[in-house]
N, CA and C atoms as a LAMMPS dump frame, in Angstrom:
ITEM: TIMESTEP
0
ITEM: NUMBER OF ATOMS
276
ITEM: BOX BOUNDS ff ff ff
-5.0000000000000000e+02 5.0000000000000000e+02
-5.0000000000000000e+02 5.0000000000000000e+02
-5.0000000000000000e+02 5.0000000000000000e+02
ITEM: ATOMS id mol type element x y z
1 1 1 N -169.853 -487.599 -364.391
2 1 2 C -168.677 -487.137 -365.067
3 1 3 C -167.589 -486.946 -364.007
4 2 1 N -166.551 -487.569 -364.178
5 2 2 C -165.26 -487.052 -362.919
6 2 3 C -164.047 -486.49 -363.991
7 3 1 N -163.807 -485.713 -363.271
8 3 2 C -162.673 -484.996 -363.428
9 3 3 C -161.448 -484.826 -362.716
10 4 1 N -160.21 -485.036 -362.701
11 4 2 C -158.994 -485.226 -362.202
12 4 3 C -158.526 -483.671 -362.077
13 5 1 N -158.095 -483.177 -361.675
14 5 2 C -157.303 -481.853 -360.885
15 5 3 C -156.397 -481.779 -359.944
16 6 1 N -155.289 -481.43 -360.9
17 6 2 C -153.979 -481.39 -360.183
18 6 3 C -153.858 -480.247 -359.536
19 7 1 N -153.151 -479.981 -358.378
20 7 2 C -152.69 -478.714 -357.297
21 7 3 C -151.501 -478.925 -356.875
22 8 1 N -150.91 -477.909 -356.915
23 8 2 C -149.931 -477.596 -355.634
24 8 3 C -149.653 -477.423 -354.459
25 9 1 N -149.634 -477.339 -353.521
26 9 2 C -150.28 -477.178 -351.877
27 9 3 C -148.764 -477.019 -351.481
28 10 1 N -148.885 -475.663 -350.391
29 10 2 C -147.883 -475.225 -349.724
30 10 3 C -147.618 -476.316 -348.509
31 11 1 N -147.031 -475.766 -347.584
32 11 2 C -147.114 -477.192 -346.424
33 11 3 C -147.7 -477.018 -345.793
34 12 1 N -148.623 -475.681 -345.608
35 12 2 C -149.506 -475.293 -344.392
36 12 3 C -150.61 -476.032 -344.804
37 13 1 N -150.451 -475.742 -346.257
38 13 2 C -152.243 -475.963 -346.856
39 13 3 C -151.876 -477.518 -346.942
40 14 1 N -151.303 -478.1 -347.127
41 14 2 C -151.275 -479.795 -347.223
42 14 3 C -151.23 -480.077 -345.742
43 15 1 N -150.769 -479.295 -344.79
44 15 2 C -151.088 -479.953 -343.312
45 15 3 C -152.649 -479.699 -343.528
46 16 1 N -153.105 -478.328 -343.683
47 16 2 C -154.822 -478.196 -343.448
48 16 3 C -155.35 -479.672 -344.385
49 17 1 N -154.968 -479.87 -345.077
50 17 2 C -155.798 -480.891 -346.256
51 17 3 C -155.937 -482.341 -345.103
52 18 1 N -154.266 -482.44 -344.669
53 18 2 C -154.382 -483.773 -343.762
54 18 3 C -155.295 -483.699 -342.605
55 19 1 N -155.545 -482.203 -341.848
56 19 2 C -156.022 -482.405 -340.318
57 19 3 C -157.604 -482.675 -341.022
58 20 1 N -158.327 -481.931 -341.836
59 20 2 C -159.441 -482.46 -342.2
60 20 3 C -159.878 -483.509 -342.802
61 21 1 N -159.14 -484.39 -343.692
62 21 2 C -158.792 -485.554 -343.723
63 21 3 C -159.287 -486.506 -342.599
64 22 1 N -158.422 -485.844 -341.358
65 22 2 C -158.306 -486.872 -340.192
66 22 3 C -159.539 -486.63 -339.421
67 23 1 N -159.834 -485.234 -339.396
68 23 2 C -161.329 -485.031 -338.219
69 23 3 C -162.2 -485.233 -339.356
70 24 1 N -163.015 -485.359 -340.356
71 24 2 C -163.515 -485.498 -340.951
72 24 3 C -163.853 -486.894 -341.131
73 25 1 N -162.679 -487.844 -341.248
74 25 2 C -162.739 -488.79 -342.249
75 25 3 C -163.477 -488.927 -343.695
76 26 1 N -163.193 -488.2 -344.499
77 26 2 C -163.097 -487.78 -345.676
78 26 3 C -162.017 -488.203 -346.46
79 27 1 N -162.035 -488.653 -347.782
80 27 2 C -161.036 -487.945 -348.568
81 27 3 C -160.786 -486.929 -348.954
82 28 1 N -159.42 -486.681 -349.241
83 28 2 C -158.924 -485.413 -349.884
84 28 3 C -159.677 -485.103 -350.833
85 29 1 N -160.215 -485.419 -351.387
86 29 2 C -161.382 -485.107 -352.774
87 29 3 C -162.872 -484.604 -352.39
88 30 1 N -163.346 -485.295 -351.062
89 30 2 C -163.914 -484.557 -350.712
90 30 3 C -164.052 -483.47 -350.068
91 31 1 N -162.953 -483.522 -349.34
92 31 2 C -162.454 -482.072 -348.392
93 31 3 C -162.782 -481.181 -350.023
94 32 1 N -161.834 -481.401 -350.998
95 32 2 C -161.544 -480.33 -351.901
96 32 3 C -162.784 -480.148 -352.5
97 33 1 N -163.716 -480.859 -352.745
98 33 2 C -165.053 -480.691 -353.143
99 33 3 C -166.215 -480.149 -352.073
100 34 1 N -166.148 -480.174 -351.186
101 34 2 C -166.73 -479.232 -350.115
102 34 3 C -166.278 -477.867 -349.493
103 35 1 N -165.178 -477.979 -349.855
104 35 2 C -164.164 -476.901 -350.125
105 35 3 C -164.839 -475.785 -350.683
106 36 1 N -164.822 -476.627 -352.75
107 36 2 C -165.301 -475.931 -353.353
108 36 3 C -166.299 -475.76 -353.762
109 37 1 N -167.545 -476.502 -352.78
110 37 2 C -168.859 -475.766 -352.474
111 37 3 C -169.084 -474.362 -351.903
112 38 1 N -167.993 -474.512 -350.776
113 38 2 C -168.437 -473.581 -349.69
114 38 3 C -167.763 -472.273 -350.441
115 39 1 N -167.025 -472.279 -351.294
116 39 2 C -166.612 -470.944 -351.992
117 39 3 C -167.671 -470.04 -352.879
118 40 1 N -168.034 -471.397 -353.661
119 40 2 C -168.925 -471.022 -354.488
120 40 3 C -170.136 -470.596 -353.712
121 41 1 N -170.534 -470.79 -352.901
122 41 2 C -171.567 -470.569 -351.818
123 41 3 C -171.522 -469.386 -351.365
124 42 1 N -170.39 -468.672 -351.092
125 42 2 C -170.033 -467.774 -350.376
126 42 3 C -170.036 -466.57 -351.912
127 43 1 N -169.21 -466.732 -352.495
128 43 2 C -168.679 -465.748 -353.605
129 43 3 C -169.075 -466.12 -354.629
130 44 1 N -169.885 -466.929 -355.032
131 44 2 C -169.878 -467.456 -356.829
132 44 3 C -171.019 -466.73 -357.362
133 45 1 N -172.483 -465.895 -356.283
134 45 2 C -173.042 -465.325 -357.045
135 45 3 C -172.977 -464.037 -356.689
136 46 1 N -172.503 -462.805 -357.59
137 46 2 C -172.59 -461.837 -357.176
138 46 3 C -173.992 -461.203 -356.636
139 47 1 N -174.089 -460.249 -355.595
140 47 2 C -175.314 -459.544 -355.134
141 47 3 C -175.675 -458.325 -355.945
142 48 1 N -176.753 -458.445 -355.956
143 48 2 C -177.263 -457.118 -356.496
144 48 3 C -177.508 -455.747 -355.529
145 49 1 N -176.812 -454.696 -355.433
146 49 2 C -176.334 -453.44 -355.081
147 49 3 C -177.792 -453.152 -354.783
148 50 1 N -178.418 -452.878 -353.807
149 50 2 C -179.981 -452.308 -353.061
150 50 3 C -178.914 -450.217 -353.112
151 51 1 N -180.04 -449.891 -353.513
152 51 2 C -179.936 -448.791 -353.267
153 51 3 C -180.619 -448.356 -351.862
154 52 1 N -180.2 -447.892 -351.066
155 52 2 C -180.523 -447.124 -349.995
156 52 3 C -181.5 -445.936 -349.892
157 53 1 N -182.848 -446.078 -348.981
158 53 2 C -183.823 -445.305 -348.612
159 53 3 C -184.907 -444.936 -349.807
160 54 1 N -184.424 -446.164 -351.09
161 54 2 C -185.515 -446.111 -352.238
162 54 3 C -186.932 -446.433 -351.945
163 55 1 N -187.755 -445.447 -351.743
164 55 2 C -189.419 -445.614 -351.855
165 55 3 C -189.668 -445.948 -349.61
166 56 1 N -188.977 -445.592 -348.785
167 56 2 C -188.886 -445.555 -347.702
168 56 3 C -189.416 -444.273 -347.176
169 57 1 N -189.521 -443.139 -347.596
170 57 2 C -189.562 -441.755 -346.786
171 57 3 C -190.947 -441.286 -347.824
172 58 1 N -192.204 -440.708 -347.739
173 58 2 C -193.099 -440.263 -347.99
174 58 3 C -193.481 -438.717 -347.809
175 59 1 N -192.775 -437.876 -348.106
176 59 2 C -193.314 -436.154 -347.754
177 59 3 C -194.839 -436.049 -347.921
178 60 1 N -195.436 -436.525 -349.022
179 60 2 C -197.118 -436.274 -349.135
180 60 3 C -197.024 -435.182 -349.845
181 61 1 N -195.529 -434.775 -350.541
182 61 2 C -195.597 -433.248 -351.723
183 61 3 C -195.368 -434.02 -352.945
184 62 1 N -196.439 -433.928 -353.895
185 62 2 C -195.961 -435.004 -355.117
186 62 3 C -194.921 -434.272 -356.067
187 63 1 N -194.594 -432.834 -355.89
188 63 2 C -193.871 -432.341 -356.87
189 63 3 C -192.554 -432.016 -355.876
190 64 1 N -192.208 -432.357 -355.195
191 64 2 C -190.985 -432.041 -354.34
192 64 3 C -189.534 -432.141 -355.062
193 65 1 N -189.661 -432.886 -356.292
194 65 2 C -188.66 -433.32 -356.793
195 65 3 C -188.478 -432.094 -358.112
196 66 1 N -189.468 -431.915 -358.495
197 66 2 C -189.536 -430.836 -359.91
198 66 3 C -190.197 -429.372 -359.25
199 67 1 N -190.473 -428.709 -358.33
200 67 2 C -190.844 -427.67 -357.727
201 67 3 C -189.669 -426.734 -356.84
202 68 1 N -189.148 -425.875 -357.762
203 68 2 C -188.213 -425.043 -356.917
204 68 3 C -187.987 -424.212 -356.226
205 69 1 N -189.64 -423.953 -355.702
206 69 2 C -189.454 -423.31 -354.76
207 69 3 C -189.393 -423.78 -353.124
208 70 1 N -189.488 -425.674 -353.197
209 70 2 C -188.899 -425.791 -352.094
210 70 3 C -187.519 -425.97 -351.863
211 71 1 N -186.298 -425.616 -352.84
212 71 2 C -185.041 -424.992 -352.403
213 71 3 C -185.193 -423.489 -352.025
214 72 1 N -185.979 -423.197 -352.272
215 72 2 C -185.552 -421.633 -351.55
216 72 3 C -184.58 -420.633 -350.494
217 73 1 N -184.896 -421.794 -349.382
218 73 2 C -184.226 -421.639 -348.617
219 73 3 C -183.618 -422.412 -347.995
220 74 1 N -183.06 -423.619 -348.789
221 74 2 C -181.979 -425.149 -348.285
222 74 3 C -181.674 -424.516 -347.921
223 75 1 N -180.332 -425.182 -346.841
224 75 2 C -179.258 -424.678 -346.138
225 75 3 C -179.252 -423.885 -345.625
226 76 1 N -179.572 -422.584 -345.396
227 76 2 C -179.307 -421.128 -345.306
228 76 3 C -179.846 -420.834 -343.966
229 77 1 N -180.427 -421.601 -343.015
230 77 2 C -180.865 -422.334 -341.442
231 77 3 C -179.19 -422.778 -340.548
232 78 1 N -178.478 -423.407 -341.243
233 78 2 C -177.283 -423.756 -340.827
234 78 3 C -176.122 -422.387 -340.823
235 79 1 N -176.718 -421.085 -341.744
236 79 2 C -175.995 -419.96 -341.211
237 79 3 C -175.9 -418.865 -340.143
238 80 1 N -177.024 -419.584 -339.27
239 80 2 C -176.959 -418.843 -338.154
240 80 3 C -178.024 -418.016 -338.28
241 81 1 N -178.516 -417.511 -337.003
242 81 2 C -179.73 -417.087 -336.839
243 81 3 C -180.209 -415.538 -337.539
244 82 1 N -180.641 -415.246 -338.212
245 82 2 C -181.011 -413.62 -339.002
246 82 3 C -180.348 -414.413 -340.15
247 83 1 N -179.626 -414.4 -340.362
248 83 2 C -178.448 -414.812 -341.701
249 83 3 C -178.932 -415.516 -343.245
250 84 1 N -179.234 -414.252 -344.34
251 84 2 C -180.458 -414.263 -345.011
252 84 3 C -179.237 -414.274 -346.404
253 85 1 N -179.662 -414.573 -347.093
254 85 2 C -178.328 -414.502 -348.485
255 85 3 C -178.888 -413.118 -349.061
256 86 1 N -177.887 -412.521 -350.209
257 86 2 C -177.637 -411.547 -350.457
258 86 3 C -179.179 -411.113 -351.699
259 87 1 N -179.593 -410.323 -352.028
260 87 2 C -180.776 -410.341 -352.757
261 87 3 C -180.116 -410.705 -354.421
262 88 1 N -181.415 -410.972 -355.101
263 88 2 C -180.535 -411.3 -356.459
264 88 3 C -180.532 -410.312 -356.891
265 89 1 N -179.551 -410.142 -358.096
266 89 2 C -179.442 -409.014 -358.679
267 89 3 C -178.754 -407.579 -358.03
268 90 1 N -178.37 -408.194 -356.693
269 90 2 C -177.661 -407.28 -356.429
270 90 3 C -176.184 -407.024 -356.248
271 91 1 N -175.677 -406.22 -356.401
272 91 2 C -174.147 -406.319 -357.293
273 91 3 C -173.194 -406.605 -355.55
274 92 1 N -173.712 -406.642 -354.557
275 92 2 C -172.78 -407.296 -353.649
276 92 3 C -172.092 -408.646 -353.542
């Protein structure tokens, strides 16, 4: 099946069309058809998004995710040494 496709070409891009043309020895049709391989090659299939550090890190605690008492004491290491949060229930 061939297909005809008309373009416009600035003068930069019609010089680029001629220099590959010339180092190539190609036609313009093929330049433009290897062209538009290498696009499609590059960008035509989108990637699928990998999530980061999925199924990589192993604790060996199977409930780490639904067990709250290992937040207990997140963070509260980064306040400095003694530095204990306030008790619950208490009106401070």
């Amino acid at each position: 099946m061939s297909t005809t496709v008309q373009a416009r070409l600035d003068e930069a891009t019609r010089a680029a069309l001629d220099r590959l043309v010339r180092h190539h020895g190609w036609s313009a049709s093929e330049v433009v058809r290897e062209g538009i391989r290498l696009v499609e090659e590059r960008h035509g299939h989108p990637r699928r998004r990998k999530l980061v550090g999925i199924g990589k890190f192993d604790s060996g605690v199977t409930d780490l995710a639904t067990n709250k008492k290992y937040l207990e004491d997140l963070g509260w290491s980064s306040m400095g040494p003694g530095w204990r949060p306030p008790e619950r229930g208490s009106s401070k």
